[in-house]
PAFI-558952 format. One line per field, with one value per residue: residue number from 1; residue in three letters; x, y, z of N, C-alpha, C in turn. Coordinates in steps of 0.001 Angstrom, whole numbers, plus 524288, in hexadecimal, padded with zeros to 5 digits. Example, Ala and Ser with C-alpha at 12.3 -4.5 7.8 and 13.67 -1.06 7.14 Angstrom:
// PAFI-558952
seq	c(1 / 2)
type	c(ALA / SER)
n_c1	c(83386 / 83232)
n_c2	c(7E9C6 / 7F736)
n_c3	c(81E78 / 81BA8)
ca_c1	c(8300C / 83566)
ca_c2	c(7EE6C / 7FBDC)
ca_c3	c(81E78 / 81BE4)
c_c1	c(83390 / 83264)
c_c2	c(7F31C / 8001E)
c_c3	c(81E78 / 81EBE)
//
This chain:
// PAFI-558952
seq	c(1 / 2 / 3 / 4 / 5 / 6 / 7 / 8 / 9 / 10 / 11 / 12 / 13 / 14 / 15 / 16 / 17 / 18 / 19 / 20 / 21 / 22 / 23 / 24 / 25 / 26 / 27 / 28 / 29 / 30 / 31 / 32 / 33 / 34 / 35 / 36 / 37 / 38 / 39 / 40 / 41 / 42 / 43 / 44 / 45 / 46 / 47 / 48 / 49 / 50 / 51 / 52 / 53 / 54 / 55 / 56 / 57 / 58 / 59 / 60 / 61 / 62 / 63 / 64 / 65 / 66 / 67 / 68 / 69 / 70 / 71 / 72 / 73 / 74 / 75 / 76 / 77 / 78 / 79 / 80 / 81 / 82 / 83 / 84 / 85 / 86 / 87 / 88 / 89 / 90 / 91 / 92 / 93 / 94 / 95 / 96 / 97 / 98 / 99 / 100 / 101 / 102 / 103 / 104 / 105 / 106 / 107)
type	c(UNK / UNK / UNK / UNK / UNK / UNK / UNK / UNK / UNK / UNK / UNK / UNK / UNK / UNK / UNK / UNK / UNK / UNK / UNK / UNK / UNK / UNK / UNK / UNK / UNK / UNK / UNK / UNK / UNK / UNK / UNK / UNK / UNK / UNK / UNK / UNK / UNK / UNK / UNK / UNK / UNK / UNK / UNK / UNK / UNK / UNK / UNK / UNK / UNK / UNK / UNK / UNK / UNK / UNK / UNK / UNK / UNK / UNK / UNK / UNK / UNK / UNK / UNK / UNK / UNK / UNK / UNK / UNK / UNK / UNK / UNK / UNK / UNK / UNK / UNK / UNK / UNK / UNK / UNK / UNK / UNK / UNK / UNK / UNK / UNK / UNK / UNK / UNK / UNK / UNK / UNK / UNK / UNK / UNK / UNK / UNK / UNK / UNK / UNK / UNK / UNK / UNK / UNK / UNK / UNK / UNK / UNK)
n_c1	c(8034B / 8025A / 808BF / 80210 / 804A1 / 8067B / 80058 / 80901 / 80DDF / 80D51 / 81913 / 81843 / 811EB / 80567 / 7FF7C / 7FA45 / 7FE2A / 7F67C / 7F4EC / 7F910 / 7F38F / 7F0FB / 7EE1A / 7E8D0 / 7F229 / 7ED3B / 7EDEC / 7F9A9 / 7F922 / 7F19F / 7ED3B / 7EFAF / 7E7D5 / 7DF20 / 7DE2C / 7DE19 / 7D49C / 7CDB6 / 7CE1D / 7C967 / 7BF77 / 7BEA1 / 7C0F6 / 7B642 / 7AE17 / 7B1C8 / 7ADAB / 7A449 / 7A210 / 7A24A / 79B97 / 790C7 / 791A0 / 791B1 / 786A4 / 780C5 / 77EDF / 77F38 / 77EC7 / 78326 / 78C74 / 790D8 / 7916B / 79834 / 7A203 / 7A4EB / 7A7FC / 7B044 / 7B6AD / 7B75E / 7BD81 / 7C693 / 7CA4B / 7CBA7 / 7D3BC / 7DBA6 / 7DB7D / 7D567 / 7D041 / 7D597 / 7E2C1 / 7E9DD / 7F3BE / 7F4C4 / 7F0BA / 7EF92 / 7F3C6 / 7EC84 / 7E3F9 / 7E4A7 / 7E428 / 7D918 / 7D33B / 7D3DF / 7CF07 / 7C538 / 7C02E / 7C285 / 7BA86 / 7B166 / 7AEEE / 7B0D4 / 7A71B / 79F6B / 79FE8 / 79C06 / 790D5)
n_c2	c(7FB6C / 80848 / 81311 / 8200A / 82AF8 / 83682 / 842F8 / 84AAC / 8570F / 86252 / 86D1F / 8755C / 8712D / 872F5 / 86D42 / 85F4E / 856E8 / 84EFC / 8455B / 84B5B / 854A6 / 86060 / 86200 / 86996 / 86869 / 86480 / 86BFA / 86E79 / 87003 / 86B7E / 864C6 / 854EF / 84F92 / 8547F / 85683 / 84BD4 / 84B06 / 85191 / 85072 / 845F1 / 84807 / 84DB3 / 84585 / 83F23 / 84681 / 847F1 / 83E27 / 83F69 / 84675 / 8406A / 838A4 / 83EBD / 842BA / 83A40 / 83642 / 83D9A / 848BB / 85544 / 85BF2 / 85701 / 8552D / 85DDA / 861E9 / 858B6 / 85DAB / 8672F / 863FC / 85F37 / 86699 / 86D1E / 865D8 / 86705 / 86FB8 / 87191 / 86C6B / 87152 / 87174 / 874CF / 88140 / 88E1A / 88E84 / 885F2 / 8889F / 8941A / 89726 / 89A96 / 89464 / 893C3 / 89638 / 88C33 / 88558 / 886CE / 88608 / 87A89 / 877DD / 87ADC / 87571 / 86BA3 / 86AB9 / 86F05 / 8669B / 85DF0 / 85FA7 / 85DEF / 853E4 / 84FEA / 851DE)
n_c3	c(80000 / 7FD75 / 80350 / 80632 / 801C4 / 804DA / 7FDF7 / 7F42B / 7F6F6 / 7F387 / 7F22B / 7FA26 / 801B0 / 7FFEF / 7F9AE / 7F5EB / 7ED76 / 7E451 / 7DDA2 / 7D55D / 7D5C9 / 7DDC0 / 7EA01 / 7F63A / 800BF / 80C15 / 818E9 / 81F99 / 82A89 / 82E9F / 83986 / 83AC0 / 83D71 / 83BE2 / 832DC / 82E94 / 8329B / 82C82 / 82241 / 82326 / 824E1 / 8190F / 81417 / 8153B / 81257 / 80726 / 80643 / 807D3 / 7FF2B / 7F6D2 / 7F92F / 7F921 / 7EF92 / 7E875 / 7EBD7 / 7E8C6 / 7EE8C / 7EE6A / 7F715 / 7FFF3 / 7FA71 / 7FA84 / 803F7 / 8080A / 80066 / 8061C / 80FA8 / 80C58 / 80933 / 812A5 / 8189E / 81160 / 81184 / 81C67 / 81B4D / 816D9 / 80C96 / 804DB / 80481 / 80936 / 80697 / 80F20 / 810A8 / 811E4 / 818AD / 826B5 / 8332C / 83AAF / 8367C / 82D9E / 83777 / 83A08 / 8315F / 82F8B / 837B5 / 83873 / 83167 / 832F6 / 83C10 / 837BA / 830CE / 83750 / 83C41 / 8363F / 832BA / 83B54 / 83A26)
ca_c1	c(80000 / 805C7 / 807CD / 7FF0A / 808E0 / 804B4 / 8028F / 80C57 / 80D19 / 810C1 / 81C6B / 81691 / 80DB4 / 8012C / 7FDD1 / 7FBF4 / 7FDB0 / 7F679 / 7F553 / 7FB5B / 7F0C2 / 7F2C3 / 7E9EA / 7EB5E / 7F275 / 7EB72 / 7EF66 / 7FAFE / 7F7A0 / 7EB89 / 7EF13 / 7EDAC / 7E148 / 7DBCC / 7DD0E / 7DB75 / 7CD21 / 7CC63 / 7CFFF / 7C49D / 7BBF9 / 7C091 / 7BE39 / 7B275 / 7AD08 / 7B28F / 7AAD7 / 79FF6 / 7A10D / 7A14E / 795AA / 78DE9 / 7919E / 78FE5 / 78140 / 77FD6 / 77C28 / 7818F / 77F16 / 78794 / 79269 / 79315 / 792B0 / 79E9B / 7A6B7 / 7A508 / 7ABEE / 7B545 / 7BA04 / 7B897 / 7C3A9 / 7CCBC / 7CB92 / 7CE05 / 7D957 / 7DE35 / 7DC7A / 7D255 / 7CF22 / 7DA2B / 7E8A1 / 7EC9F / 7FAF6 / 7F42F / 7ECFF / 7F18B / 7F428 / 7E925 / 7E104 / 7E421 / 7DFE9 / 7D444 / 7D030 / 7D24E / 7CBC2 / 7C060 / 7BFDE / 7C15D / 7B60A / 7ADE3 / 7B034 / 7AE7A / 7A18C / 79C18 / 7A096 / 79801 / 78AA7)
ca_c2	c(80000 / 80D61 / 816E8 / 822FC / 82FA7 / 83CAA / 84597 / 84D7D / 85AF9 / 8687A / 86DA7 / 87878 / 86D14 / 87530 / 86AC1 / 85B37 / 855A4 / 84ADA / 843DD / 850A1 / 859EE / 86400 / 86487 / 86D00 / 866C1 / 864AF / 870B6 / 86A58 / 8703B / 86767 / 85F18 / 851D5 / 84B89 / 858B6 / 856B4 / 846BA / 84AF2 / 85468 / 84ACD / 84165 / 84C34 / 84E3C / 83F8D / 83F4D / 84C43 / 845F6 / 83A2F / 84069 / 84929 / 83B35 / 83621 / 84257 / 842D3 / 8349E / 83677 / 84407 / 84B6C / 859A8 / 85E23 / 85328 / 855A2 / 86593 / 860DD / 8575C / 86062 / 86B48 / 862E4 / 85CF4 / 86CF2 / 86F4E / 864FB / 86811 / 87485 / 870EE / 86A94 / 874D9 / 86EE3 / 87A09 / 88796 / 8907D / 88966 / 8861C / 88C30 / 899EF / 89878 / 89C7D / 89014 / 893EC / 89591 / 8883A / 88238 / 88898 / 882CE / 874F7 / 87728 / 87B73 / 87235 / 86621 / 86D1C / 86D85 / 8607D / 85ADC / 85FB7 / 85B3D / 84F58 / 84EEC / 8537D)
ca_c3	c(80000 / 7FD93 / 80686 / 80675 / 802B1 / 8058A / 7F8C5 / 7F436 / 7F727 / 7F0E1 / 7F605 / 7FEAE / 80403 / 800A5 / 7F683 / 7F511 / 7E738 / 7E5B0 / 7D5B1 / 7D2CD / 7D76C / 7E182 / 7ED6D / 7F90D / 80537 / 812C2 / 81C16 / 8225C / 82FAE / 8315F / 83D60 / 83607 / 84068 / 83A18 / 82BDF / 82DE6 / 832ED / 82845 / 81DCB / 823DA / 822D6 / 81593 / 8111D / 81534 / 80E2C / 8042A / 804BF / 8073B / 7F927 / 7F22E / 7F9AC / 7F6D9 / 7EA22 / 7E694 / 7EDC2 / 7E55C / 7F108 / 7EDE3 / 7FC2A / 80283 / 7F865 / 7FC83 / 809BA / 8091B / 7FFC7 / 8084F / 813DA / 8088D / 8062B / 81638 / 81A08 / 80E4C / 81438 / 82216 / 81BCF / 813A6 / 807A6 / 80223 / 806BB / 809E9 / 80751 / 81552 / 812DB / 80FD4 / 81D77 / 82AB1 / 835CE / 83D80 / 83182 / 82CC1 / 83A5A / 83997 / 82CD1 / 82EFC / 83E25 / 83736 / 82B4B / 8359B / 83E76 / 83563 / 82E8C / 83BFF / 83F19 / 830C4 / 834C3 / 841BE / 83961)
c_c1	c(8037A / 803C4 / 80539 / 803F8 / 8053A / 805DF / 8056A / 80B88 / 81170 / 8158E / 81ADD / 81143 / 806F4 / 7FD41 / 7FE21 / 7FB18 / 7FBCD / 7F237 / 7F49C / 7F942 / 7F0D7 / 7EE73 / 7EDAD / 7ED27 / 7EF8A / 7EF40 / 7F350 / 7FB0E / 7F314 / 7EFCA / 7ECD3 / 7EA96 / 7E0DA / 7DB9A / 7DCE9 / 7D49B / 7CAFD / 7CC91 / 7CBEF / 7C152 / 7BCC4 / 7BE2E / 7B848 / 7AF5C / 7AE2C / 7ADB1 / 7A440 / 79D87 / 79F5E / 79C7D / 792BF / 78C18 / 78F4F / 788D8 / 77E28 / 77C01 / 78065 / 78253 / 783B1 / 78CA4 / 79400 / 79594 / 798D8 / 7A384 / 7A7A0 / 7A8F3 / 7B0F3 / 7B89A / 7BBAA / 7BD52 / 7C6AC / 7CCEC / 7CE18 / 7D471 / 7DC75 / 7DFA1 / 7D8F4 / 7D217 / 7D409 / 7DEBA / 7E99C / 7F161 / 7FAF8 / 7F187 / 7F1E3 / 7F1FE / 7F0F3 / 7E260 / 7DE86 / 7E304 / 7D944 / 7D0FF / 7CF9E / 7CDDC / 7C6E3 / 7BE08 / 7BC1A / 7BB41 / 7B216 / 7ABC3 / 7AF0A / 7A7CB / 79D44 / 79C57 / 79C2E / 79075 / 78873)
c_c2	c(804D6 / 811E5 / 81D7A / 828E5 / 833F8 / 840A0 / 848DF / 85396 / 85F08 / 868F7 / 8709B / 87552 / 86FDB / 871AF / 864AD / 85AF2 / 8506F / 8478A / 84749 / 854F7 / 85BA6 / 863D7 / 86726 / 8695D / 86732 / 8679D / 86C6C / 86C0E / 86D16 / 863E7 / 8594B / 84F56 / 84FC9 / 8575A / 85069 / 8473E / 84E38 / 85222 / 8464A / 84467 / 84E70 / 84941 / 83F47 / 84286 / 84A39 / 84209 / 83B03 / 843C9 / 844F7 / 83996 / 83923 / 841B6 / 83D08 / 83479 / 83B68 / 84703 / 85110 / 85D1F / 85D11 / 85533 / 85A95 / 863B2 / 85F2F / 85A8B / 864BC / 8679C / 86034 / 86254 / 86D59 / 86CE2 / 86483 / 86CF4 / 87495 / 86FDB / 86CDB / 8749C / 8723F / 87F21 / 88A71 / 88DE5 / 88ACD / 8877F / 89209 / 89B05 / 8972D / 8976A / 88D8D / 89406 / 89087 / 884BC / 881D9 / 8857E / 87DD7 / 874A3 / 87678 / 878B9 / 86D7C / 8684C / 86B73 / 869B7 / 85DA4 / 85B33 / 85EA6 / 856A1 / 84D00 / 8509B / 84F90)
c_c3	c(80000 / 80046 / 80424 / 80676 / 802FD / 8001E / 7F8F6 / 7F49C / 7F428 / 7F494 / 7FAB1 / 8028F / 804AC / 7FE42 / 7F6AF / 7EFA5 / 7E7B2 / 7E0E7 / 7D49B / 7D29F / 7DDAD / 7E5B0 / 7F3B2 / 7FD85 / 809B7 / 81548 / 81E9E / 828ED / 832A4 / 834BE / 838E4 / 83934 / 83CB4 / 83415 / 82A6F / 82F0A / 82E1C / 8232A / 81F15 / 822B7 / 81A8E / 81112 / 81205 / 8125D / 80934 / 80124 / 80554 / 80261 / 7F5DF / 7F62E / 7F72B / 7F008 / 7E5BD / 7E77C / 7EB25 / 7EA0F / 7F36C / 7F2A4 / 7FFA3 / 8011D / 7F983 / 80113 / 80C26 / 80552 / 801FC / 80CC8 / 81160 / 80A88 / 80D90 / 817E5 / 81554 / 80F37 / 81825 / 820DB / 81928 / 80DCE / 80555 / 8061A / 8057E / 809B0 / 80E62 / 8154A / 81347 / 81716 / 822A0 / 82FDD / 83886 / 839D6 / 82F4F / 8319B / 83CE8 / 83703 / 82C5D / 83416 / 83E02 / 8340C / 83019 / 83979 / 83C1C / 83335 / 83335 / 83E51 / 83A40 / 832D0 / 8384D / 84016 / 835A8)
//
């Protein structure tokens, strides 16, 4: 079985490359419990766009790509680049991502 490498990154580590297209790196200040719960939150949202979508129920699918966009936010993977933002800034934004993402969770 082959081991699991980590994609390659830009040099200024703002970027992973990964089959030769660019996406933005995860903030690397996320404590990593914080961006492993954010990343479950993440999959899920996920899997809840393909249910939706598979079930064609256009409500559902807002629903879960709206918490898709909130933790690649938390994690700095959309919104503002997390190298342009301030320390206190960026623990703000995941604090609030996971917050929120947690209490969807619980409804």
């Amino acid at each position: 079985m082959e081991a699991h490498q980590p994609p390659e990154k830009t040099p200024d580590g703002h970027f992973v490359v990964i089959k030769g297209r660019k996406w933005r790196a995860t903030d690397p200040s996320v404590p990593e419990e914080i961006a492993a719960r954010l990343r479950r939150h993440l999959m899920s949202a996920r899997r809840e766009v393909r249910s939706a979508t598979t079930a064609g129920d256009p409500k559902a699918e807002r629903t879960a790509r709206a918490r898709v966009n909130r933790a690649k936010v938390a994690l700095g993977e959309r919104g503002t680049p997390w190298w342009d933002q301030p320390g206190d800034e960026r623990r703000r934004r995941w604090e609030r991502g996971l917050a929120h993402l947690d209490a969807d969770a619980q409804n």
